[in-house]
NUKE-190111 format. One record per residue (C-alpha): residue number from 0; residue in one letter; y, z negated, x negated. Coordinates in Angstrom, 2 decimals, always signed. Layout:
BEGIN
BALUM nupa lotor       Y       Z       X
BALUM  NUM     a       Y       Z       X
...
END
This chain:
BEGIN
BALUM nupa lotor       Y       Z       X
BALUM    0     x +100.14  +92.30   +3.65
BALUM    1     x  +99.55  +95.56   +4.36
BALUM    2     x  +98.23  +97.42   +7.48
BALUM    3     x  +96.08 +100.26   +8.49
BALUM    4     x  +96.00 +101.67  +11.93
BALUM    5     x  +93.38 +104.20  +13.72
BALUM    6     x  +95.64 +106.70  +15.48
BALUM    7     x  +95.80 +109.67  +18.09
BALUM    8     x  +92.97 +108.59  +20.88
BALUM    9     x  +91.68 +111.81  +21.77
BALUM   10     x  +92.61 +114.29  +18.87
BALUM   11     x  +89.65 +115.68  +17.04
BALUM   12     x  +89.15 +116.71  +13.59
BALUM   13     x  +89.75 +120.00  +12.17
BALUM   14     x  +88.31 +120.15   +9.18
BALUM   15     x  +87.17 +122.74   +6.00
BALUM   16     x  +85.35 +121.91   +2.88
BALUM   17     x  +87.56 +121.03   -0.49
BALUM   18     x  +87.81 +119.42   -3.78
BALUM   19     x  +89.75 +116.89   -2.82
BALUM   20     x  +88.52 +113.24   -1.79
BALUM   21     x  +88.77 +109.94   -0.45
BALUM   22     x  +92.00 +107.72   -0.33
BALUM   23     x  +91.77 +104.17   -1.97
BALUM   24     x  +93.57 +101.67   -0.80
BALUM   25     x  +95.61  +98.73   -3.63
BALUM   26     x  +92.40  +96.26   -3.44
BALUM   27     x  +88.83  +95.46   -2.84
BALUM   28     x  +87.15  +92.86   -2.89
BALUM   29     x  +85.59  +90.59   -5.84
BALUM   30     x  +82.55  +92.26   -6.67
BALUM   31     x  +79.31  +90.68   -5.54
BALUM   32     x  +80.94  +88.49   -3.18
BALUM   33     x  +79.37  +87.94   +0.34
BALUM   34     x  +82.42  +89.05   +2.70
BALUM   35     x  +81.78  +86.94   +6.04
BALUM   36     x  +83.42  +88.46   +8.99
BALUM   37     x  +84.41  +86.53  +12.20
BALUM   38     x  +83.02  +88.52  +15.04
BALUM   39     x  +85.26  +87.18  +18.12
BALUM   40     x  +84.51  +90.19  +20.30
BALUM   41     x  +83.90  +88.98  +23.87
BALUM   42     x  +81.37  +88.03  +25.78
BALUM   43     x  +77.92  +89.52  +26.64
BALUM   44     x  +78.00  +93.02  +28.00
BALUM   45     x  +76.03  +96.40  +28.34
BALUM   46     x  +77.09  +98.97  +25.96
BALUM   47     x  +75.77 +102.40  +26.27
BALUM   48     x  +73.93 +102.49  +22.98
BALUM   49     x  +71.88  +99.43  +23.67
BALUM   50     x  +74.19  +96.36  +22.32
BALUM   51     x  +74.45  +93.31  +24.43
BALUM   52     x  +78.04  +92.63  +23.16
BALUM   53     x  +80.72  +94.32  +21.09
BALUM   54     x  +80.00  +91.61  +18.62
BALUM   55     x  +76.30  +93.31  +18.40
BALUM   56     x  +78.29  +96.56  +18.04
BALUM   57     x  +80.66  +95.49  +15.79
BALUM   58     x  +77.65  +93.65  +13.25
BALUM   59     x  +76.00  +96.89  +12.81
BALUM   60     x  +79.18  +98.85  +11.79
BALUM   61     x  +79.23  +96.32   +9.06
BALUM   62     x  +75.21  +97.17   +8.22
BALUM   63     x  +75.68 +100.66   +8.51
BALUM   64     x  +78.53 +100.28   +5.51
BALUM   65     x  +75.96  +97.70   +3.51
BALUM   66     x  +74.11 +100.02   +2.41
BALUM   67     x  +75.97 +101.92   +0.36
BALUM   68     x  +77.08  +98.18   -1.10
BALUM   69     x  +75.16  +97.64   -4.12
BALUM   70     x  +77.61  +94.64   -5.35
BALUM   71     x  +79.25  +93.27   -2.36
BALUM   72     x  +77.46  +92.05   +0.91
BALUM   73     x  +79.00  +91.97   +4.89
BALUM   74     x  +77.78  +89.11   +6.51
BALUM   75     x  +78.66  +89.53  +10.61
BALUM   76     x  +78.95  +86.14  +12.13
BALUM   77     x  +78.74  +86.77  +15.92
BALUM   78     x  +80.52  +84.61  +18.05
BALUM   79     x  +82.34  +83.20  +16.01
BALUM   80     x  +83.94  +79.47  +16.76
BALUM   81     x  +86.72  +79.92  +14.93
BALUM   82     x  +90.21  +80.99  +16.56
BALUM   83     x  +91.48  +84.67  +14.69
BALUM   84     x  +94.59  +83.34  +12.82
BALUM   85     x  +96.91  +85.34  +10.49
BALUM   86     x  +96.67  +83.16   +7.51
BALUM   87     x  +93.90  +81.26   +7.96
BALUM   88     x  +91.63  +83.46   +4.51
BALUM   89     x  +89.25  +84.35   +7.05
BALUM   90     x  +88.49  +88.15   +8.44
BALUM   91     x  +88.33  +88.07  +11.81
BALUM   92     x  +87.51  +90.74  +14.33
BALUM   93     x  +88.99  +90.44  +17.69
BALUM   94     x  +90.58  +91.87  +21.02
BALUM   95     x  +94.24  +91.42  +21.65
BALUM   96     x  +97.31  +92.99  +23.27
BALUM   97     x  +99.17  +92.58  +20.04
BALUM   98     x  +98.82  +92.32  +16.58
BALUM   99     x  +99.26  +88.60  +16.14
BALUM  100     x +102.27  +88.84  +18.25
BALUM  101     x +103.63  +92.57  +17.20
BALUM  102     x +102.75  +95.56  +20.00
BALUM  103     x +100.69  +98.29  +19.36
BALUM  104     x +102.17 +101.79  +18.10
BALUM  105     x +101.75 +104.29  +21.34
BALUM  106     x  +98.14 +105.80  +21.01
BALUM  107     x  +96.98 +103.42  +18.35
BALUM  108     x  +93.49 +101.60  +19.27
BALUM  109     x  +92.96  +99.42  +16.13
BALUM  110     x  +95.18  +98.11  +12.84
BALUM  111     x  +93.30  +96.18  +10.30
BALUM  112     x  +95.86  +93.85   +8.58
BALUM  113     x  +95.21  +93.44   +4.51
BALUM  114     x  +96.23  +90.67   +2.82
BALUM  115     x  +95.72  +90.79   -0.89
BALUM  116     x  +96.97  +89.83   -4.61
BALUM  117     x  +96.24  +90.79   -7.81
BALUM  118     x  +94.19  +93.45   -6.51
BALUM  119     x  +91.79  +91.16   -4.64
BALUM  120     x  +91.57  +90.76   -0.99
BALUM  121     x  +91.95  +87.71   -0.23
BALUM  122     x  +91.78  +88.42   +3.97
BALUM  123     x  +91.57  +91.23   +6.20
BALUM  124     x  +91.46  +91.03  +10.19
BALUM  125     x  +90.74  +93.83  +12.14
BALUM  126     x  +92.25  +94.07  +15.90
BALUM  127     x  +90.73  +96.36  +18.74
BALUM  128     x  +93.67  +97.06  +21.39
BALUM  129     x  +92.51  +95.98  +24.52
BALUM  130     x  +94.39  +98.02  +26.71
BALUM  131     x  +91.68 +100.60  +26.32
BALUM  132     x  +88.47 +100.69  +27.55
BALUM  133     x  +85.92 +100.59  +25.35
BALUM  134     x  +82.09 +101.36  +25.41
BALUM  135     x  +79.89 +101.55  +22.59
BALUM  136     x  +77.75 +104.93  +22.19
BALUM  137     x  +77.43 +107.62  +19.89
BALUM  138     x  +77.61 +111.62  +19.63
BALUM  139     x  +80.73 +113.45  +21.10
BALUM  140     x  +83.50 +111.33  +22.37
BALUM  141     x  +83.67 +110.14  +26.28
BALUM  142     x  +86.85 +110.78  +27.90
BALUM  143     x  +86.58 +107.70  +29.87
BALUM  144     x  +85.85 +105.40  +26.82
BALUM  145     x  +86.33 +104.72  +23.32
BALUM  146     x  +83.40 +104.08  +21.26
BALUM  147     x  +84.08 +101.09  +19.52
BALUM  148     x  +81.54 +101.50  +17.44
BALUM  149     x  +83.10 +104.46  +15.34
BALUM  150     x  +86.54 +103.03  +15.38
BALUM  151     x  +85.13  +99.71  +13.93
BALUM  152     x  +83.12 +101.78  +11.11
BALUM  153     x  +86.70 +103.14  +10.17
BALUM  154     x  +87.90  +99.59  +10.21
BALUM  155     x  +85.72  +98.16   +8.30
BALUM  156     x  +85.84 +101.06   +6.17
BALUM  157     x  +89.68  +99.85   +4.77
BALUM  158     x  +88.69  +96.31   +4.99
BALUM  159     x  +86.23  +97.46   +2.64
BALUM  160     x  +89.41  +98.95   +0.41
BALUM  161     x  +89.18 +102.69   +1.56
BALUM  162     x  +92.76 +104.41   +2.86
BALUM  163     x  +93.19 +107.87   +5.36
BALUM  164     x  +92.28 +110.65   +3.22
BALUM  165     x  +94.54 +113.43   +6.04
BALUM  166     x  +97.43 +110.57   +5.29
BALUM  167     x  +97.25 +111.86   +1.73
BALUM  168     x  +96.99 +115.30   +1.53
BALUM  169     x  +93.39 +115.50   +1.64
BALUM  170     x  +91.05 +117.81   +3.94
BALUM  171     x  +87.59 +116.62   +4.02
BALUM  172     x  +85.08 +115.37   +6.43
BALUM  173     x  +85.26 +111.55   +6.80
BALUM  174     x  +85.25 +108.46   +9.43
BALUM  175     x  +87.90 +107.21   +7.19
BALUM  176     x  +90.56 +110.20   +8.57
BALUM  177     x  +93.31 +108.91  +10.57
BALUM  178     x  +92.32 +110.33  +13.97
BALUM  179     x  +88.97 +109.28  +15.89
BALUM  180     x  +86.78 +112.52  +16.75
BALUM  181     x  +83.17 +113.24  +17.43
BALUM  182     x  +82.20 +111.57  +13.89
BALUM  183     x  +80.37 +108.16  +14.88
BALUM  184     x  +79.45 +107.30  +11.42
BALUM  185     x  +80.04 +107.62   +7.85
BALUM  186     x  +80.30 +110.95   +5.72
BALUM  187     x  +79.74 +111.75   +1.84
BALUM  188     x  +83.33 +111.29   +1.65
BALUM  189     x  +83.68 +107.75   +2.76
BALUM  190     x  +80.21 +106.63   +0.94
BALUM  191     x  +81.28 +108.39   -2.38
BALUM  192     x  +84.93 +106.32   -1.90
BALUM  193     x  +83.68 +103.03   -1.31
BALUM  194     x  +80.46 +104.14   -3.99
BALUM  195     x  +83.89 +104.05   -6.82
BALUM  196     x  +84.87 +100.45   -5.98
BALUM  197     x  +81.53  +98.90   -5.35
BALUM  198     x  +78.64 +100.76   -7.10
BALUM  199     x  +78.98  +99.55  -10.38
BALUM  200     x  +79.37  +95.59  -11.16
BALUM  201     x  +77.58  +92.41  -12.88
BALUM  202     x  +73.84  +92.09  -12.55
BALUM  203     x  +72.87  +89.63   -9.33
BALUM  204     x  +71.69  +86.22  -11.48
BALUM  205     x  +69.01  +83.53  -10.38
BALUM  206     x  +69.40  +79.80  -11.71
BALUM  207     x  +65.82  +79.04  -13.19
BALUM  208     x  +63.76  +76.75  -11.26
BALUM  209     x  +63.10  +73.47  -12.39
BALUM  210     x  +61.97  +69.99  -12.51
BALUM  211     x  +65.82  +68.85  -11.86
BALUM  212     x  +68.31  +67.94   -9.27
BALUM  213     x  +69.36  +71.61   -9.07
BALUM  214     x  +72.18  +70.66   -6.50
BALUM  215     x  +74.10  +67.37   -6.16
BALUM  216     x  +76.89  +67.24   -3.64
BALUM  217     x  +79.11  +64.59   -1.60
BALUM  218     x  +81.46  +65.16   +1.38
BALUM  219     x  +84.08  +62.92   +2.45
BALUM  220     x  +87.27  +62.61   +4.17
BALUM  221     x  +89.95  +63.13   +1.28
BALUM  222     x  +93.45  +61.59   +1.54
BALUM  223     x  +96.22  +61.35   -1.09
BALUM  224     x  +96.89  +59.46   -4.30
BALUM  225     x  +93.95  +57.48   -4.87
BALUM  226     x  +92.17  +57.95   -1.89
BALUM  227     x  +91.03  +61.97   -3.09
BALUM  228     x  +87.47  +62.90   -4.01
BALUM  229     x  +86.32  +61.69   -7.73
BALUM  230     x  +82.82  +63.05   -8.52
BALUM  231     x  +81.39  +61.99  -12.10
BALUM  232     x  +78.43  +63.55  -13.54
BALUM  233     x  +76.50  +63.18  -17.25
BALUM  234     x  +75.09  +66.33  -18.52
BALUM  235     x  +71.87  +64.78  -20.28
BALUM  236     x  +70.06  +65.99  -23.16
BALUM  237     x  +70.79  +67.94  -26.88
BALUM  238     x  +71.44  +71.30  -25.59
BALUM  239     x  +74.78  +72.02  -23.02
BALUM  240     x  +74.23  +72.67  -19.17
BALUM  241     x  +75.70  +75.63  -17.58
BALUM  242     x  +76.94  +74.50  -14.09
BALUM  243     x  +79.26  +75.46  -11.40
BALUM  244     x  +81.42  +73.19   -9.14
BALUM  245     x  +82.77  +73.58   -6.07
BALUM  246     x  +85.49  +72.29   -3.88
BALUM  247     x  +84.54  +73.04   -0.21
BALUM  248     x  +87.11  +72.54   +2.67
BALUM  249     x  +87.75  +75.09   +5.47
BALUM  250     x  +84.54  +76.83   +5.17
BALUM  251     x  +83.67  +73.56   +6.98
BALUM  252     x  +85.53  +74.51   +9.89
BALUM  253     x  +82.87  +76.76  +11.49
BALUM  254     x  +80.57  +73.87  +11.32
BALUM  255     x  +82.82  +71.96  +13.78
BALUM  256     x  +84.75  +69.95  +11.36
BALUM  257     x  +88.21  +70.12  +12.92
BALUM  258     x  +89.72  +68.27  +10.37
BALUM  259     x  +88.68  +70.25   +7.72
BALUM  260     x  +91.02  +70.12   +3.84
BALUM  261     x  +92.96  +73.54   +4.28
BALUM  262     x  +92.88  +74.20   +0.74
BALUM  263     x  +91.21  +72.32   -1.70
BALUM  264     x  +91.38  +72.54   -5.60
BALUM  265     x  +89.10  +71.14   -8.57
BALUM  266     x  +89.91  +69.71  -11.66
BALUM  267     x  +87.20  +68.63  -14.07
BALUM  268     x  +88.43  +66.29  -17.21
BALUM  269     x  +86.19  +65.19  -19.98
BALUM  270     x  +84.74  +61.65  -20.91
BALUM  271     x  +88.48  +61.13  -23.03
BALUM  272     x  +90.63  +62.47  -19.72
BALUM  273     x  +90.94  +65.71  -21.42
BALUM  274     x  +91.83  +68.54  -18.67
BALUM  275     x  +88.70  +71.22  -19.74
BALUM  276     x  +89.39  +73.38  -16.67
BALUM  277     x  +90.88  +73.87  -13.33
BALUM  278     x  +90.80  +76.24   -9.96
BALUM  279     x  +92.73  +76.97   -6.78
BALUM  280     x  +91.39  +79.57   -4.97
BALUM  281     x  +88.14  +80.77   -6.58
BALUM  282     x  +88.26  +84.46   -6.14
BALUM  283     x  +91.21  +84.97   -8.31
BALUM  284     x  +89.39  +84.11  -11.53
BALUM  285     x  +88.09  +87.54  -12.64
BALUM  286     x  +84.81  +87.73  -14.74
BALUM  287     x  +84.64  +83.78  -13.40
BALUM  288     x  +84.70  +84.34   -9.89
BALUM  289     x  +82.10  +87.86  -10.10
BALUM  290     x  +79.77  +85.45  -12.37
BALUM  291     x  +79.91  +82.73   -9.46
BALUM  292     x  +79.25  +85.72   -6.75
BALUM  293     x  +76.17  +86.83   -8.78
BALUM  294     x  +74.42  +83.43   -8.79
BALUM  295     x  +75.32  +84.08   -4.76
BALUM  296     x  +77.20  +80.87   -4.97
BALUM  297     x  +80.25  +82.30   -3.98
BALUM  298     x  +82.63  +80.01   -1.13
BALUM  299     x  +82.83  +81.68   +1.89
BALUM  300     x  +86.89  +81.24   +2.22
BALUM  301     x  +88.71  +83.17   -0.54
BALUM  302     x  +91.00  +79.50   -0.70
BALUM  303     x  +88.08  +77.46   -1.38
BALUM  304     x  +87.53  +76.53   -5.84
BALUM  305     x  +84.79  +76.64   -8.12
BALUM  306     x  +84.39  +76.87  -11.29
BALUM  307     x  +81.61  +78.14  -13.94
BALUM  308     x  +81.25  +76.22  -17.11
BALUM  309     x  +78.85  +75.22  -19.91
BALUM  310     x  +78.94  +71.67  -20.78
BALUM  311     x  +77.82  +70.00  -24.01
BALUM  312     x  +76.34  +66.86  -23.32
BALUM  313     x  +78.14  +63.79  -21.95
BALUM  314     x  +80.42  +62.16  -19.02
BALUM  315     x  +82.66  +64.50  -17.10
BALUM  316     x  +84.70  +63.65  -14.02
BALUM  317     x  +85.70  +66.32  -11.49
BALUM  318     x  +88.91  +65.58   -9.10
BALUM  319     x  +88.88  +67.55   -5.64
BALUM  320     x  +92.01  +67.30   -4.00
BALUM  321     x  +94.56  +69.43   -1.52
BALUM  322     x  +96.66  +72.19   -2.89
BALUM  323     x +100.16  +71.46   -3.33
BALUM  324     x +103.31  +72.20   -4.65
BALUM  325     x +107.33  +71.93   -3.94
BALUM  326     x +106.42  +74.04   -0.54
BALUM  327     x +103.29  +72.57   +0.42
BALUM  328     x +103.36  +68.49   +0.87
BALUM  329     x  +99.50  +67.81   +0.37
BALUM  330     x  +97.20  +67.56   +3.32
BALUM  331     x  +94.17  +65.22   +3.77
BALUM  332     x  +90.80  +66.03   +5.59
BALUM  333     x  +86.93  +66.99   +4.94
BALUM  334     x  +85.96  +68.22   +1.76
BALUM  335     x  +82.90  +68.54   -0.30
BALUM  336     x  +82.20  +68.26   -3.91
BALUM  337     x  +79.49  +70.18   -5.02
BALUM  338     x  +77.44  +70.56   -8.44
BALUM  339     x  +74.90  +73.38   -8.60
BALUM  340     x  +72.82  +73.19  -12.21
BALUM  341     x  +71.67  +76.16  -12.97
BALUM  342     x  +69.23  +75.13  -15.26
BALUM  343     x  +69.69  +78.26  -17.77
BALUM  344     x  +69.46  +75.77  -21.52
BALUM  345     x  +67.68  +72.66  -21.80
BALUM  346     x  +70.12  +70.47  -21.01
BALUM  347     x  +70.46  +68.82  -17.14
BALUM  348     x  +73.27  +67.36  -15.05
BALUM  349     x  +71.49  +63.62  -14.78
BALUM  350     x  +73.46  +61.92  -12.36
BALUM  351     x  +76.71  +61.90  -10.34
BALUM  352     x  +78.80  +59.54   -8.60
BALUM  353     x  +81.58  +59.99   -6.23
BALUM  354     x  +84.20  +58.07   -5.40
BALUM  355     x  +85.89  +58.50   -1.78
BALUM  356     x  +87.21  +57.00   +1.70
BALUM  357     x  +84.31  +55.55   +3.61
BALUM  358     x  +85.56  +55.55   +7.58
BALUM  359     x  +83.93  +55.34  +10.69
BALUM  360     x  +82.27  +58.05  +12.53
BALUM  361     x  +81.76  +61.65  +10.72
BALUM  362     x  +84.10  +60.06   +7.80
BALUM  363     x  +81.07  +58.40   +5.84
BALUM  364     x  +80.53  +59.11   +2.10
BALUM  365     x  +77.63  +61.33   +2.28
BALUM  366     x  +75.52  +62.68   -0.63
BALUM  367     x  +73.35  +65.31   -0.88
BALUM  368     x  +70.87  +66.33   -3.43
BALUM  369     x  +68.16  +68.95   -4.11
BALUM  370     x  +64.95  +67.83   -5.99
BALUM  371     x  +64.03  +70.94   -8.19
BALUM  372     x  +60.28  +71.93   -9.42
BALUM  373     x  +56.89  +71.56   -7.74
BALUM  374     x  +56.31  +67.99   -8.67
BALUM  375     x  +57.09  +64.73   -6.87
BALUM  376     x  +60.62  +63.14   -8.86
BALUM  377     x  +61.90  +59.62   -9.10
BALUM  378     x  +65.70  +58.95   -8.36
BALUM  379     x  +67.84  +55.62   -7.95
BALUM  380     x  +70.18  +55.84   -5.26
BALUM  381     x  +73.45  +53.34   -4.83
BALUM  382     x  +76.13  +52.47   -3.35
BALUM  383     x  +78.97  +50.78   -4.56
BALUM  384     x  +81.93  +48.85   -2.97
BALUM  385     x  +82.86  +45.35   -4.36
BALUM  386     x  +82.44  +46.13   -8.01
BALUM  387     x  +85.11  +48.65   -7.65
BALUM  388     x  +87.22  +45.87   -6.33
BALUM  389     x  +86.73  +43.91   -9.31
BALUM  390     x  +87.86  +46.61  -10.97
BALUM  391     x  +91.05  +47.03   -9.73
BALUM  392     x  +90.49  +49.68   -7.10
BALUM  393     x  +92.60  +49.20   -3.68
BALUM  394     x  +90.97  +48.41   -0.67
BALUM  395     x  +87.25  +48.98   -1.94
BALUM  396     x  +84.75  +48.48   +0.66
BALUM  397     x  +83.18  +45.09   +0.34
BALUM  398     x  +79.98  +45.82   +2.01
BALUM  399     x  +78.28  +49.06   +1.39
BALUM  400     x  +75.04  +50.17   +3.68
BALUM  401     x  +72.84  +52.99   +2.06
BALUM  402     x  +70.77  +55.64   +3.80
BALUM  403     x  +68.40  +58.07   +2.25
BALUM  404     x  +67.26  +60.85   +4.65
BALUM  405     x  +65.33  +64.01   +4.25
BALUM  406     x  +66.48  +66.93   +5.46
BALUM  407     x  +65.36  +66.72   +9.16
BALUM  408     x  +67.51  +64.06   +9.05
BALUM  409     x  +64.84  +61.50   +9.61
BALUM  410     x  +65.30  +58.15   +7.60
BALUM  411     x  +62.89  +57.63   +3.96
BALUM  412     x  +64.56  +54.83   +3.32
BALUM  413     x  +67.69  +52.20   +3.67
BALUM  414     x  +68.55  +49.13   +2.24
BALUM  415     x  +71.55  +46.63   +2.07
BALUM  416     x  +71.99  +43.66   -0.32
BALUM  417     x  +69.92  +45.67   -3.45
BALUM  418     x  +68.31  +42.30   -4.15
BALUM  419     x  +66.80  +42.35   -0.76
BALUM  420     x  +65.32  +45.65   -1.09
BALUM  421     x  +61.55  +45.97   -2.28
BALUM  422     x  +62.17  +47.57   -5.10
BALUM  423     x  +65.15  +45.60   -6.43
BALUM  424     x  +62.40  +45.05   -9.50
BALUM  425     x  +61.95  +48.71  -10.53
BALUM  426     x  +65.66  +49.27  -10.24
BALUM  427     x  +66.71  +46.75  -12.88
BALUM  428     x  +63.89  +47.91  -15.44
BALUM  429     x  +65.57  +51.46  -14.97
BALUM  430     x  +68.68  +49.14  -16.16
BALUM  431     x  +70.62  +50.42  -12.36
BALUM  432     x  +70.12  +47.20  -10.78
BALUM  433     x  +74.14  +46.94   -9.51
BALUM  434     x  +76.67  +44.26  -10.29
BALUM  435     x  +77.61  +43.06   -6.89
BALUM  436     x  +74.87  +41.95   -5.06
BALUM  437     x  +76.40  +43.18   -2.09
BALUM  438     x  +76.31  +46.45   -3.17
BALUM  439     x  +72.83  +48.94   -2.24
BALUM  440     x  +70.09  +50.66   -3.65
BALUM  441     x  +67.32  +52.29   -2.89
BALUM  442     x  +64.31  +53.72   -5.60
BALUM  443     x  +62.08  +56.57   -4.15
BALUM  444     x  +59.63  +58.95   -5.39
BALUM  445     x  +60.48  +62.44   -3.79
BALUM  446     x  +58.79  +66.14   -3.14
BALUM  447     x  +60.83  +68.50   -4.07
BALUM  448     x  +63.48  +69.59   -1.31
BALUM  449     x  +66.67  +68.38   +0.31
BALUM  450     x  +68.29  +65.13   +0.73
BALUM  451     x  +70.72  +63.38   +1.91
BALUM  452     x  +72.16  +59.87   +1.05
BALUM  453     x  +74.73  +57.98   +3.46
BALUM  454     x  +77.21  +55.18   +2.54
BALUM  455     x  +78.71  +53.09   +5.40
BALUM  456     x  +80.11  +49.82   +6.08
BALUM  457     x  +78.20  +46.97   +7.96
BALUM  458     x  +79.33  +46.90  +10.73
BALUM  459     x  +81.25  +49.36  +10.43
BALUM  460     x  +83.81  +48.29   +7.77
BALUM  461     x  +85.72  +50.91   +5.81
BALUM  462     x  +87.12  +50.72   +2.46
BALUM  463     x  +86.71  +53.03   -0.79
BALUM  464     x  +82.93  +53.61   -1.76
BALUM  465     x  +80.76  +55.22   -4.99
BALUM  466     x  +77.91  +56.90   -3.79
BALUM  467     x  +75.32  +57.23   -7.22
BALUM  468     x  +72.33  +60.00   -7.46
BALUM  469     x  +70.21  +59.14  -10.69
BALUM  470     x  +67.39  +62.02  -11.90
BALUM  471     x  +64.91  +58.76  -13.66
BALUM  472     x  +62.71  +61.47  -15.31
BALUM  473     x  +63.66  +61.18  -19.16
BALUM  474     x  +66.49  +63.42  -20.54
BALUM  475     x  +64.76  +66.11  -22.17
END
């Protein structure tokens, strides 16, 4: 970790024109990544430039840096619900009396904390000393206040990877100098510095829309042993699919999932149990992790794993489970598996099932699923329970209930006992009909957009559950 501190309260700049130039700092940031920043600023208030909130105040620094961002994007998130932590992969931007438990330096009125490897930040949290006060305004500096809005420019300006040029020598004109003066915004000097790290990088890509299930996912509580998350998918067709997978955990935590997997990792094994590839923490992965920022499916937590792969045709199984190591007993909680196709050959990712806890509550198996293209599609939906039982899996859930919802959450369709269902006909000529005739499924014929499917228990049982998504079209 590293950290950078504004300094000197009231000392303007003295400044001449040179040849000399901005200060980097050891890292940026993986290039065309969305950075999200935690805005945990306080609560409304009127600022003298208009804001309603330092978070307001604090959002636009970020904008006024995007634009000179070709290939990398802030994204402000104001008010944030999650608690500023030290090691938590998140950048946070907060109030405090000390630096997560360290005082402030006499006269300093920020430090933004780096934490990075490889080159690559992998966090950076910016605190605003709050035994100031602080206004928000612009033009020469107020005696009674601090702008925040020109000290969090400079902030953001080294969690964006830029150092104090007057640290190092250098005389120029620049937010980025170590002492806060009647600059309130950026120079040619600062856009020039962070124009080095971040003007150059991998074109932005779009997956090509089509007639497919362009995203299949499934979240569930995952546990230890046998009881992590087992997604299977078939890549259909002659030619290979290019996909990428992700393993979602904290990222959840914003969403109010307290019990959120701290830090999950994928694995994805071939039809033979051949390891083909493997991630923990995505953003570490070079050319990989800027290819997974361009299709803008980058994870939001630098701890979260993905990984971008072209497949030739056949069964794959992905295994998302919690980091660990001699250190770090594994941990349990939500995760998500997640399969986006991006539809760039001819082949297709057909189908997946996942395998996972089904609990009471918020600890369902839930899939989701996009339907791709302009026309209506067909898809079998299951759930499975006792056949896993018969084949040898540990407490499998002997009665499975199956939802299919659209994304409003309203219900399409349910069904328990597949037999029962009115289309228990159509599903066995697709040759899905399930073994157990316990076990669910439901056959609909779907616009495209989102969907979710939901396996419980009747009444609410628990046990270990497959959730199924099948794309009927024919493989083309």
């Amino acid at each position: 970790m590293k950290i950078k501190t504004l300094l000197g309260l009231f000392l303007l700049f003295s400044v001449s024109a040179s040849s000399q130039a901005y200060v980097l700092e050891a890292a940026a940031w993986t290039l065309n990544r969305t950075v999200q920043f935690q805005l945990s600023l306080g609560t409304p208030a009127t600022l003298s430039d208009g804001f309603n909130s330092f978070n307001e105040s604090a959002a636009d620094a970020l904008n006024v840096w995007n634009v000179y961002l070709p290939h990398l994007d802030l994204l402000p998130v104001i008010d944030s619900p999650l608690t500023p932590a030290e090691n938590d992969d998140e950048n946070s931007a907060f109030f405090a009396r000390t630096i997560f438990g360290d005082a402030f330096g006499s006269g300093v009125l920020a430090v933004t904390a780096l934490f990075y490897r490889d080159a690559i930040f992998e966090q950076t949290d910016t605190i605003f000393n709050s035994a100031y006060a602080w206004d928000s305004y612009r033009g020469p500096l107020n005696p009674e206040f601090v702008d925040f809005h020109r000290v969090a420019i400079h902030e953001f300006g080294h969690s964006l990877g830029l150092d104090h040029p007057d640290d190092h020598g250098q005389t120029v004109v620049a937010i980025m100098n170590s002492h806060i003066s009647d600059l309130d915004t950026t120079q040619q000097d600062d856009i020039d510095g962070v124009g080095v790290l971040y003007n150059e990088g991998p074109d932005y890509q779009q997956s090509i829309p089509g007639p497919i299930l362009a995203n299949i996912s499934t979240r569930a509580l995952i546990g230890t042993n046998d009881d992590v998350l087992i997604g299977g998918f078939i890549i259909q067709g002659s030619e290979p699919a290019t996909v990428i997978l992700r393993a979602i955990g904290f990222s959840l935590a914003p969403s109010g999932f307290t019990t959120a997997l701290m830090d999950p990792t994928i694995t994805l094994y071939d039809a033979n149990q051949n390891q083909i590839a493997a991630n923990d923490d995505w953003a570490f992965t070079g050319t990989a992790a800027e290819t997974i920022a361009s299709y803008r499916l980058d994870p939001p937590n630098s701890r979260e794993s993905a990984l971008y792969v072209t497949l030739q045709p056949g069964a794959y199984t992905a295994i998302v489970q919690s980091f660990s190591d001699a250190q770090f007993p594994p941990q349990t909680g939500i995760g998500v598996f997640e399969l986006y196709d991006l539809h760039t050959t001819g082949g297709r990712a057909g189908n997946i099932a996942t395998r996972g806890q089904v609990l009471g509550g918020d600890n369902i198996l839930i899939g989701g699923f996009i339907v791709g293209g302009t026309q209506p599609k067909t898809i079998t939906a299951r759930a499975i329970g006792p056949s896993l039982g018969a084949a040898g899996v540990p407490n499998a859930l002997a009665d499975p209930l199956l939802e299919l919802r659209d994304s409003n959450g309203d219900l399409v369709q349910s069904n328990n006992d597949w037999q029962q269902g009115p289309d228990h006909a159509a599903i066995s000529a697709e040759g899905l009909a399930p073994v157990n005739p316990k076990e669910s499924a439901i056959l609909a014929t779907l616009t495209p957009a989102a969907y979710t499917v939901l396996v419980s228990g009747v009444n609410g049982a628990t046990g270990i559950g497959l959730v199924e998504i099948y794309d009927n079209s024919p493989a083309p």
